[in-house]
N, C-alpha and C positions, 0 to 999 in steps of 0.2 A: 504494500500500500504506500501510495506517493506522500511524502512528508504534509502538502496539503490538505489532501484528505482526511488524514491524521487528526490535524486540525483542527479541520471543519468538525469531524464528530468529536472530538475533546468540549469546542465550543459548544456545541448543538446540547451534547450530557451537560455541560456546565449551565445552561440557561435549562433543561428539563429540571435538573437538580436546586438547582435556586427557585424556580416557578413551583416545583414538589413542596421545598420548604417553605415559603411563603402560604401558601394554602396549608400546612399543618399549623404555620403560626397562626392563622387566623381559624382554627378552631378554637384557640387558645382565649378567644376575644372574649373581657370578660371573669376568667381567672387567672389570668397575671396582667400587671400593668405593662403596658410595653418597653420600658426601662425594666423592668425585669428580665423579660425574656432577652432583650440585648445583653444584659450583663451576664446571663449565662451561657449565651453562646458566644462570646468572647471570652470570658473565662476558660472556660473548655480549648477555645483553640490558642489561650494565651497562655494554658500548662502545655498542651502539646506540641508545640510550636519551640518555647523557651526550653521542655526537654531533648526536643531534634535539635534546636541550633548549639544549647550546651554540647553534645555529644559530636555535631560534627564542628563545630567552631571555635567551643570554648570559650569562655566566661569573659573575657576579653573583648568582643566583639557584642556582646549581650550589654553592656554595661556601659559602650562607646559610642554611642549611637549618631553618624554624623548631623550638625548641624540640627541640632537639639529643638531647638523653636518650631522647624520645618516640622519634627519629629511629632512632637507636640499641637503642633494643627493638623498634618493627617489622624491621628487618632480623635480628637475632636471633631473634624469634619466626619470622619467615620461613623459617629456614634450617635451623633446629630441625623444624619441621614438614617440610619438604621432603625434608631428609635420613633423617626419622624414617619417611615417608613410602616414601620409596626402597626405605629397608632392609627396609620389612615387604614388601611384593611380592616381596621377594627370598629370603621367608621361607615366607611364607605366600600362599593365593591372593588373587589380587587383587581378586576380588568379596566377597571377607573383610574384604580389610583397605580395601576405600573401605566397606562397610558400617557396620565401628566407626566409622570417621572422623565419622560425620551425630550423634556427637556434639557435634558442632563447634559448630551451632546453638542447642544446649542450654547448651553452655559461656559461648558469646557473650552469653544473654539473662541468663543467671545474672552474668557479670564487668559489664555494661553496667549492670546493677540497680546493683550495688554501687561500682561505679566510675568512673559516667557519672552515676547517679543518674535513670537511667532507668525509665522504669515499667513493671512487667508485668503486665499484668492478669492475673485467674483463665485467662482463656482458655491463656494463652500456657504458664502455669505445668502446667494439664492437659494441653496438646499436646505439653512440653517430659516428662512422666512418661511419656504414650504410648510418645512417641519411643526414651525410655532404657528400658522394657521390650524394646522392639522390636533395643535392639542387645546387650542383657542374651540377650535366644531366641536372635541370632546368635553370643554370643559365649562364652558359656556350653557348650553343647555343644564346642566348639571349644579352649575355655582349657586342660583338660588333654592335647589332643596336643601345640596351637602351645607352652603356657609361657609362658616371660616374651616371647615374639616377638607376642604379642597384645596386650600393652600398647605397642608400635609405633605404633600406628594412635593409641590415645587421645594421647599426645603429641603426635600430630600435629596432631589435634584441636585440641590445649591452644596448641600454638603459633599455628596460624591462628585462635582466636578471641581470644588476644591480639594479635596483628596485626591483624583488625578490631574489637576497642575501640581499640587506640592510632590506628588509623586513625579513629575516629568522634572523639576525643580532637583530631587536630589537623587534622581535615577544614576545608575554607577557608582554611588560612593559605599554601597554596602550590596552584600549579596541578598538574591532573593527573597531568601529563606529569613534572615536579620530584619529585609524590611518589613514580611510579613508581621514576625514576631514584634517589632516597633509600633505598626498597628491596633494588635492585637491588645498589648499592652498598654 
């Protein structure tokens, strides 16, 4: 099988798997607040994570984290979106609220222009207004029964497309597996 391929179904499992658990979160709606269920599924990958990097890294690299601040707001942004995320499913439906969310890549090309210094061509800039019509049709009909539980989702947005510029911000200065566990933690 062709390394793309590979790929593609890696990717394909990785959104069935995240879409799996989002709908098990949201039977949850109700018995846990949803800052709970974020902190335990961060915990959980914040010991297995910090036990794989100690063993292949060593405690040295756990404890060095480059560029600390940086560090410090992807985790933050993480957990903002997460939690932000949680709560709308538990609000609203769920094919609603991952809809708004594909602002996400709108938000990213706009913060990385301005804050990476990245460039967007015309193309990106017409596909990125598409896009935001596209959750404006979803969101709009919507915004006066959900309220303010429909700005859930764009938060969420807002956190994971700060979390990947700070991730493009300090990509290379530690391996994978480190940045993960920086996250996590």
């Amino acid at each position: 099988m062709r390394a793309e391929s590979r790929g593609l179904l890696f990717t394909l499992a990785g959104f069935v798997m995240l879409s799996l658990g989002d709908a098990v979160i949201k039977t949850m709606s109700g018995s846990w607040p949803p800052s709970a269920i974020a902190a335990l599924r961060y915990v959980f990958a914040a010991c297995g994570l910090v036990v794989i990097l100690l063993a292949r890294e060593g405690p040295r690299q756990l404890f060095n984290p480059p560029r600390l601040g940086i560090q410090l707001l992807r985790g933050l942004s993480a957990s903002v979106a997460t939690i932000s995320f949680f709560a709308a499913i538990f609000l609203m439906p769920q094919a609603e609220a991952a809809s708004i969310t594909f602002t996400c890549p709108m938000l990213t090309a706009v913060f990385a222009a301005l804050f990476l210094r990245e460039p967007a061509g015309r193309a990106t800039w017409w596909a990125m207004l598409a896009a935001f019509c596209g959750v404006l049709i979803v969101l709009r009909p919507n915004f006066a029964d959900l309220g303010m539980a429909a700005l859930l989702p764009l938060l969420t947005a807002l956190g994971m497309s700060i979390l990947l510029v700070c991730n493009r911000a300090v990509a290379g200065q530690a391996s994978s597996l480190a940045m993960q566990a920086y996250v996590a933690l």
